[in-house]
C-alpha positions, 0 to 999 in steps of 0.5 A: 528456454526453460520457464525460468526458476525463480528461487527465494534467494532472487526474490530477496535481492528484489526487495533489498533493490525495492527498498533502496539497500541495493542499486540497479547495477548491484541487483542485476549482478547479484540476480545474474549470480543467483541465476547463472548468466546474464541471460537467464537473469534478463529473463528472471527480473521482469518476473520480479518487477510490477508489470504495467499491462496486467494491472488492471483487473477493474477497468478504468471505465467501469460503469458501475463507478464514478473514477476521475484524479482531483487536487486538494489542499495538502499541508503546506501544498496543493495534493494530486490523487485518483478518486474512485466511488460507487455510481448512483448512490444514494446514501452516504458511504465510508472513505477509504484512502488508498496508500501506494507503494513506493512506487507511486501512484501508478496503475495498480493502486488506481485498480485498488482504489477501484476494488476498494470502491466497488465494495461501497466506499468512496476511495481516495489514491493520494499521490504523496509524491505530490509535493515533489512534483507527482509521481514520474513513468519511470519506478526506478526514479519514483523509488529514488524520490521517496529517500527526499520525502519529509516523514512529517511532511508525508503524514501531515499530506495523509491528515489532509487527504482524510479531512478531504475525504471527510467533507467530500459529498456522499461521505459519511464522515468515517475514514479508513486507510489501507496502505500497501509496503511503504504505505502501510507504514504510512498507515501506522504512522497515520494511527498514531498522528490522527484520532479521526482515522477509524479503521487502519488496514497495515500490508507489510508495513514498518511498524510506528515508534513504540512511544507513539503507539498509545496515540492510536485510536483507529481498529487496526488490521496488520497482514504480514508476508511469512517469508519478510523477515525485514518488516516482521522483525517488529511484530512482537514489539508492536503487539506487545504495545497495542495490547499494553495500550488495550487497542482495538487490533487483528494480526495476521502472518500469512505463512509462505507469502512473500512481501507485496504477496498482494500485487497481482502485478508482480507474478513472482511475489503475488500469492493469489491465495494469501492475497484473497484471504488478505482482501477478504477480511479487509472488506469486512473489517472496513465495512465493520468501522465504516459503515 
């Protein structure tokens, strides 16, 4: 067979299924349409779907750091997460908690929180599914878990994964937050909730209640994919409140990228280009505010 096409049109039912609006069954007969049978839309889906086995690009052994999960008071209940820092330090770095998709706490935000910590921050993967019993192998019920959460619930448990991360040793006390999908709405949401968050960095992320943005006193950083119509809807709304609000804020619109453009595990969705430009000017500005 021919290397399969994937076209814009499967890529958006990917993110309608992704995002709850379309179940399994309705996104395989809607891509098996768009592909033109059964077969080439058995072919297509795995390109779509996050792929386990190529998400590691810093090993979990990594020498030069210091990996292992943890627990911590959450707010109401005990919180996993996955703990990455720089090995033999000597001075005290900035926290970086590391926000998954909603998808969990799975193998590529643990390699994040890795990428994160080889930059020189202590980086803290909270599974926010904790209260729910932690994050399951199976994506297809990690997703289903995510319509049970409590919003309040989800950004009090951030809160604490902040204060955690504040207190822990060789921590400067200057937290930052970078959330991806799902949690870069997080992020936002955590903006506006906490005055101790220093620096926000939003992928993709739905954007908080306009009556709470004046709340916000974290420098934020905001990456949108071009073609995500879904969450740009917001963009000018949002600004136009951080600049009434006078806040600290980048926006970036990356032209072409789709949603999830940053996870390299997802080989129809990741745009390597956009993706470095993204990592990029996020090192810098968490460097920037964390320092």
């Amino acid at each position: 067979m021919d290397k399969p096409i994937v076209t814009q049109a499967m890529i958006n039912a990917y993110d309608e299924y992704t995002h709850l609006t379309l179940d399994r069954r309705g996104f395989m007969e809607k891509l098996t349409k768009l592909a033109g049978s059964a077969g080439a839309a058995a072919v297509i889906a795995p390109l779509l779907a996050a792929n386990k086995a190529s998400a590691e690009i810093i090993a979990a052994d990594d020498s030069r750091l210091e990996t292992k999960d943890v627990t911590y008071p959450g707010s109401g209940g005990e919180m996993k997460g996955y703990l990455a820092r720089p090995k033999g330090e000597g001075e005290k770095l900035g926290g970086v908690i590391v926000i998954h998709e909603n998808r969990g706490l799975n193998p590529h935000i643990r390699d994040v929180a890795r990428r994160i910590a080889l930059q020189g921050f202590v980086a803290l993967a909270p599974d926010f599914l904790s209260p729910l019993g932690g994050t399951p192998e199976d994506e297809d019920k990690a997703r289903e878990m995510f319509t049970k959460l409590d919003a309040a619930l989800t950004v009090a448990n951030a809160e604490a994964s902040l204060t955690y991360l504040s207190k822990l040793d060789g921590s400067n006390g200057k937290i930052g937050a970078v959330g991806f999908c799902w949690g870069g709405g997080v992020v936002n949401r955590l903006a506006t909730k906490s005055p101790e968050l220093k620096a926000g960095v939003a992928y993709y992320g739905m954007q908080p209640a306009a009556a709470d943005v004046p709340d916000i006193k974290a420098a934020l950083m905001l990456h949108y994919a071009g073609l995500d119509d879904r969450t740009n809807a917001g963009i000018d709304a949002y600004r136009k409140e951080l600049q009434a609000g006078g806040k600290t804020f980048e926006i970036f619109v990356y032209d072409g990228a789709n949603h999830a453009f940053n996870n390299d595990t997802s080989a129809a969705r990741y745009d390597k280009k956009a993706a470095d430009l993204a990592w990029g000017r996020t090192v810098e500005f968490l460097k920037k505010y964390l320092a």
